[in-house]
C-alpha positions in Angstrom: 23.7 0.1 12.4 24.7 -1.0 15.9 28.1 -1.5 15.4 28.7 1.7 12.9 26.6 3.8 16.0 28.6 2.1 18.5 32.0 2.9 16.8 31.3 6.7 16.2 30.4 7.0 20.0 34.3 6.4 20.5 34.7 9.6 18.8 32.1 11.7 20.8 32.8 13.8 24.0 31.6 11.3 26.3 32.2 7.7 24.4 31.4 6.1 27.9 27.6 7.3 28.1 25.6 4.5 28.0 24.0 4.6 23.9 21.9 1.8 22.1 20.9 1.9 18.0 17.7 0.4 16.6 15.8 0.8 13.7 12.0 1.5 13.0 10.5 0.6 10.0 8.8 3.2 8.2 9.4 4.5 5.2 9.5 8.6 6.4 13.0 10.0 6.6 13.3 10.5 10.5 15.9 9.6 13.3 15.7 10.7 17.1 17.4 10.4 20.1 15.9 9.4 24.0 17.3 9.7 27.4 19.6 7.1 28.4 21.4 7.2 24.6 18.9 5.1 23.0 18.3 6.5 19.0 16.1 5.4 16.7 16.2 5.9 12.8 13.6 4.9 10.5 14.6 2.6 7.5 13.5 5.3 5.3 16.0 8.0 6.1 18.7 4.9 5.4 17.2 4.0 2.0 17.3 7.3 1.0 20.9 7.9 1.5 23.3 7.8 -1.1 27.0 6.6 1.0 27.3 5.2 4.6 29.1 8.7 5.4 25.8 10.3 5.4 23.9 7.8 7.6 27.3 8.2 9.9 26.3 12.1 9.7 23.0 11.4 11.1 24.0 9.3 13.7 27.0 11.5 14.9 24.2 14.4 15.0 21.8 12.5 17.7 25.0 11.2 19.3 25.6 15.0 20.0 22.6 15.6 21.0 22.7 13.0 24.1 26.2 14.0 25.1 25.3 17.4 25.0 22.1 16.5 27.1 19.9 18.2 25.0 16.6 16.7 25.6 17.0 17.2 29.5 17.6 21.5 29.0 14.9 21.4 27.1 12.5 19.1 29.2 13.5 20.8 31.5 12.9 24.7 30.2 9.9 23.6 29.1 8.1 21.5 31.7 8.1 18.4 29.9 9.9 16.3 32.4 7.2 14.1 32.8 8.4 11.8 29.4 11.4 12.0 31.0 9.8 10.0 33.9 7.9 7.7 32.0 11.2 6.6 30.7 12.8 6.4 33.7 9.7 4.0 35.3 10.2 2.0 31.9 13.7 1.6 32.8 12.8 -0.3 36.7 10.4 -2.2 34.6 13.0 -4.1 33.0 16.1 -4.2 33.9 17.5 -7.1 36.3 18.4 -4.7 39.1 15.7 -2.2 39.9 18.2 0.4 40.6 20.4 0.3 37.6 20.5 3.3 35.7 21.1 2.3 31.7 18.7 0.1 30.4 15.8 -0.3 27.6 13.9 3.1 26.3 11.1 1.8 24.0 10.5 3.2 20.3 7.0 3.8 21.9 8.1 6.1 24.6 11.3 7.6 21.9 7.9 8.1 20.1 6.5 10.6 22.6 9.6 12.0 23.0 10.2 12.9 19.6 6.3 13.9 18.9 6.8 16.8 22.3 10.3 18.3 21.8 11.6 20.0 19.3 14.9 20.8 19.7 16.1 24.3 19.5 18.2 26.1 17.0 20.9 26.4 19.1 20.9 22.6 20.5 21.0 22.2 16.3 23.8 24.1 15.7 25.9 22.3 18.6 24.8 18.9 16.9 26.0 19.8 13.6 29.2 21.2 15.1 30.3 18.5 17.0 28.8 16.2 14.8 30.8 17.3 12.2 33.7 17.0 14.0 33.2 13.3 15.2 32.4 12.4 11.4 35.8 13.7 10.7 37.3 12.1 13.5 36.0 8.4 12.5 37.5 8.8 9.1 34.4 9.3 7.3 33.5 12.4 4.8 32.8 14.9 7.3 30.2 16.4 3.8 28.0 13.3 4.8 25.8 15.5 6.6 25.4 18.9 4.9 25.0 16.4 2.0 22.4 14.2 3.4 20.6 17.4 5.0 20.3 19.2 2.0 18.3 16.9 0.0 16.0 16.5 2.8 14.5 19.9 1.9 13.2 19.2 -1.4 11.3 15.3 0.7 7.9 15.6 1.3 8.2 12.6 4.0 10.7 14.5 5.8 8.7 16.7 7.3 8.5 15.5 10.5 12.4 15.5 10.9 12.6 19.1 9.5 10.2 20.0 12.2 11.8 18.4 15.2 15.7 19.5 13.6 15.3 23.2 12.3 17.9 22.7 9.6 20.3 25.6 8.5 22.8 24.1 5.6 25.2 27.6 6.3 26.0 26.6 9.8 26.7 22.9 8.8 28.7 24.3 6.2 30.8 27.0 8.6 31.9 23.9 10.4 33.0 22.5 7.7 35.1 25.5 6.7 37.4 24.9 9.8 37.9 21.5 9.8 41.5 20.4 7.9 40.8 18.0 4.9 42.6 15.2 4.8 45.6 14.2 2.6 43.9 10.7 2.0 41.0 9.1 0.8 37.9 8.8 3.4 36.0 5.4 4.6 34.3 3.6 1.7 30.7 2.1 2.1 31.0 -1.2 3.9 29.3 -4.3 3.1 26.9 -4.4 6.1 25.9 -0.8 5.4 25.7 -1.7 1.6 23.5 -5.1 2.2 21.1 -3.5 4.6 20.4 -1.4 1.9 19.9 -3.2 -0.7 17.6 -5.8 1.5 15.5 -2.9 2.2 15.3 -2.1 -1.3 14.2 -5.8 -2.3 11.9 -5.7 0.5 10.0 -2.4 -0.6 9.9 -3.2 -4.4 10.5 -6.9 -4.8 13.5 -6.9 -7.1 17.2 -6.4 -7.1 18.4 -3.3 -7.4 21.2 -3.0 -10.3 24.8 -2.7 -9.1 28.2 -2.9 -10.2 29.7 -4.5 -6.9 30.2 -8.5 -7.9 29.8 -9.4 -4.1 26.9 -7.4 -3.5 25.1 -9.0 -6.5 25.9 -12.2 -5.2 24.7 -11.9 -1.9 21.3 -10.6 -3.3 21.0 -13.0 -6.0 21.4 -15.3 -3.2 19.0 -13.8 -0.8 16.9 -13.6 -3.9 16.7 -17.3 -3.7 16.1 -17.6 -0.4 13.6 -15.8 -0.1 11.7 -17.8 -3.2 12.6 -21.0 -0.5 15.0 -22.0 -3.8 17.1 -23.2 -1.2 19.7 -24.9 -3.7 19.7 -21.8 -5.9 20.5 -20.3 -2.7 23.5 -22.3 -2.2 25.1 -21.6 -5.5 25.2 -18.4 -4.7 25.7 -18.1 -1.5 29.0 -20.5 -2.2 30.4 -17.9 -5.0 29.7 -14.8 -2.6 32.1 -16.5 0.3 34.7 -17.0 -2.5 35.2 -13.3 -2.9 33.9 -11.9 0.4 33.8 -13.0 4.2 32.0 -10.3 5.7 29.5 -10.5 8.9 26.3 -11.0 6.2 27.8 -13.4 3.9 27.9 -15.3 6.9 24.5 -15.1 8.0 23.1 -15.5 5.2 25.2 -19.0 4.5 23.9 -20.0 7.9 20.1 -19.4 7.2 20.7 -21.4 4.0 22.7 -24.4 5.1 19.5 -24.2 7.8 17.1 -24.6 5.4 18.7 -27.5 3.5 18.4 -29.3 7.0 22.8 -29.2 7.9 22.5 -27.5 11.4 25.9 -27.9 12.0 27.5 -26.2 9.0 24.7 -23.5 9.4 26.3 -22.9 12.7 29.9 -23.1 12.2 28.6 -19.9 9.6 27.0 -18.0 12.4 30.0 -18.7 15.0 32.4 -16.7 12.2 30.9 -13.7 13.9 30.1 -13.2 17.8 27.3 -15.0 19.3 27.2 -12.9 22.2 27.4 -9.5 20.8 25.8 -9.5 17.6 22.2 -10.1 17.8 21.4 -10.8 14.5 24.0 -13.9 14.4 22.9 -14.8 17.6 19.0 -14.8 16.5 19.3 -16.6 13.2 21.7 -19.5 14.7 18.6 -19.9 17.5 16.0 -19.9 14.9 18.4 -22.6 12.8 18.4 -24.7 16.0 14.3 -24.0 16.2 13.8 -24.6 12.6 15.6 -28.4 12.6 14.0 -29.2 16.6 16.8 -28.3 19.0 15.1 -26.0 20.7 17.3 -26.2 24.0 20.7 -25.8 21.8 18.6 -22.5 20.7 17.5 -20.9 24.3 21.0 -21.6 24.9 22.2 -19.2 22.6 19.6 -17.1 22.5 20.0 -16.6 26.3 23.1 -15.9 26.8 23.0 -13.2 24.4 20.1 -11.9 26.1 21.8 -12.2 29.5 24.7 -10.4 28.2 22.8 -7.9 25.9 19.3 -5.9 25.4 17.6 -7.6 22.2 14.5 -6.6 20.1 11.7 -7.4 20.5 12.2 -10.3 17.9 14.8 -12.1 19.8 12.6 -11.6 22.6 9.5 -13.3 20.7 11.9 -15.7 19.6 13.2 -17.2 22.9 9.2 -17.1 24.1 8.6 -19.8 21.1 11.9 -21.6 21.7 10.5 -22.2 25.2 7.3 -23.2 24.8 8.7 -25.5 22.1 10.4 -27.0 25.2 7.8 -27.0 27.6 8.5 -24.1 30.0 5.2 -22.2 29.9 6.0 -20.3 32.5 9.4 -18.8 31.2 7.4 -18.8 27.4 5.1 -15.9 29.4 8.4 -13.8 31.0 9.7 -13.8 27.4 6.5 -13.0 25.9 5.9 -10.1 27.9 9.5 -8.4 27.4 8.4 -8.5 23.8 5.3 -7.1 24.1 6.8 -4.0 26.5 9.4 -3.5 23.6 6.6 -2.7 21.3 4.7 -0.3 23.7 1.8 -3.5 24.9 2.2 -2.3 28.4 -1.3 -3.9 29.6 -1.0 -7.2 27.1 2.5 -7.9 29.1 0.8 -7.9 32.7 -0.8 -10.4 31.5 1.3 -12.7 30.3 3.3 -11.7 34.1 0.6 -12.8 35.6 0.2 -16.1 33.7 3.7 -16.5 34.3 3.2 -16.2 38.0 1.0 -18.8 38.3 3.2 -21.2 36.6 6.8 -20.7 37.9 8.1 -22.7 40.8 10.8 -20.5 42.2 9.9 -17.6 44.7 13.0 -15.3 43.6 11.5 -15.8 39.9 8.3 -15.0 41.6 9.4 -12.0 43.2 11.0 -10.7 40.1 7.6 -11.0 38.2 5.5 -8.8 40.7 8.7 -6.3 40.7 8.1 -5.9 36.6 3.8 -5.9 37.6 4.7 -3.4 39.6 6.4 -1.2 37.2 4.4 -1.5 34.6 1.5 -0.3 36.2 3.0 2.8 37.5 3.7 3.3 33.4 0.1 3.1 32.5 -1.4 4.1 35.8 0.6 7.6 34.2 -0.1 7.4 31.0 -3.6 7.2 31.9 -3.4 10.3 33.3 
């Protein structure tokens, strides 16, 4: 979802506003967007769509609603600035340079955003218009959206997006009217968007969902195997899948296996097919393949400078905490610890660890960058004890 989200910012009215994409899982049908461009989408609203043009329609709608700077009019018409600051404290609390403006906005705080402002009619309208028009703009079926939006009216667990986005099918449907169709076909469903889904699918009900896509029944009969630990199995499939297709999972998914059956070094030839240092989820699998055959250095290498270069999850996060322990660096173990536990909202759980990390590390800037994060994190629940 990062790289579709990333992609349809390029057609927005401001594509060099700062955005990040994550997903929350939770089987409701919801999506939301926070200051500083971060938006959050809960697996649910993506299983429950029927063609990637209609997650892209969701997407370009929050997308809208940060360039159009919806949630600050309204925090700011109705007094509710003061999740606007939490966000911003969050922000100091951990990024490298206190002052930097872009940084992480946790799915806690998008949370309390999302549970306090409801965004009005006309901030709706303007998503859907503009929306509408980026969806067209990327190449894919600009009808993703009125599509998508009308069948969340007969979805009991969309109830909290239909509150939060007042929903009016005419007015999606009037900006559709005045766009030109095309002469050509639109975008078809890629593979990432197609193997998400189906993983999600697998993971809910335990089986494969029936499809008529050869490469897509390969990669799940594979990932079938794999996650039975019928590592060979695995292999079999895995081998027919990059036959016919050699798209960013296929790779990933060879890598994990080749990992499993102990050959590091063809697992990671898999994951270096895609980019290391901007795609997290090669990046985290060819650490944990390091991890998993006891090379944990090779691992915080790569983990690190993805991290350096990136903000991760809090998995990647949780991940380089273990690869460093598995090395011996307590003290760095408890810096990468606590970044994961502010990701998932454990404000008071992560001064901890800060302070455990404090009395481990031997360098005074490292030092003095621990009692700047202290610091922030208390103002955070110092206000939200308020």
């Amino acid at each position: 979802m990062k790289k579709l989200g990333r992609e349809l910012v390029t057609y927005s009215r401001n594509p060099d506003k700062h955005f990040e994409f994550f997903f929350l899982t939770n089987s409701g049908i919801n999506a939301f967007a926070g200051p500083y461009g971060y938006i959050g989408v809960y697996t649910g609203m993506l299983l429950h769509s029927d063609s990637e043009s209609e997650l892209a329609g969701v997407l370009c709608h929050e997308i809208s609603h940060v360039t159009q700077n919806h949630l600050v009019r309204f925090s700011e018409k109705s007094h509710k600035q003061s999740y606007l600051m939490w966000a911003g404290v969050l922000v100091s609390a951990l990024t490298k340079d206190r002052q930097a403006s872009n940084a992480i906005f946790t799915s806690t705080i998008a949370g309390t955003l999302q549970q306090n402002i409801n965004f009005t009619r006309k901030h709706e309208w303007e998503a859907d218009r503009i929306g509408t028009m980026m969806l067209n703009r990327s190449g894919f079926d600009p009808r993703g959206m009125v599509n998508f939006f009308k069948k969340l009216k007969n979805q009991p667990n969309a109830r909290e997006f239909l509150r939060t986005h007042p929903l009016s099918i005419n007015r999606i449907s009037d900006s559709l009217q005045r766009l030109k169709h095309r002469s050509g076909g639109y975008r078809k469903d890629s593979f990432e968007y197609e193997t998400i889904k189906a993983k999600l699918y697998y993971q809910r009900y335990k089986r494969i969902k029936r499809n008529k896509n050869q490469a897509l029944s390969n990669y799940m009969q594979a990932y079938q195997a794999f996650d039975k630990q019928q590592y060979q199995s695995a292999k079999q499939h895995i081998e027919k899948l990059l036959s016919i297709n050699n798209a960013k999972p296929s790779h990933i998914l060879a890598g994990r296996i080749y990992a499993k059956l102990g050959d590091v070094d063809k697992a990671q030839n898999y994951f270096k097919k895609n980019d290391l240092i901007q795609d997290e989820a090669s990046a985290y699998y060819a650490a944990k393949a390091y991890l998993d055959n006891r090379k944990a250095r090779l691992g915080v290498s790569v983990l690190k400078s993805f991290l350096q270069a990136n903000q991760g999850s809090y998995e990647s996060y949780k991940l380089l905490a273990l690869l460093y322990l598995k090395q011996g660096d307590i003290g760095r173990s408890h810096i990468q610890k606590a970044k994961s536990l502010v990701m998932q909202g454990k404000l008071k759980q992560a001064v901890g660890h800060y302070e455990r990390a404090k009395t481990l590390v031997n360098s005074q800037d490292l030092y003095d960058v621990i009692n700047a994060k202290i610091d922030s994190l208390q103002e955070i629940i110092n206000l939200e004890s308020k």
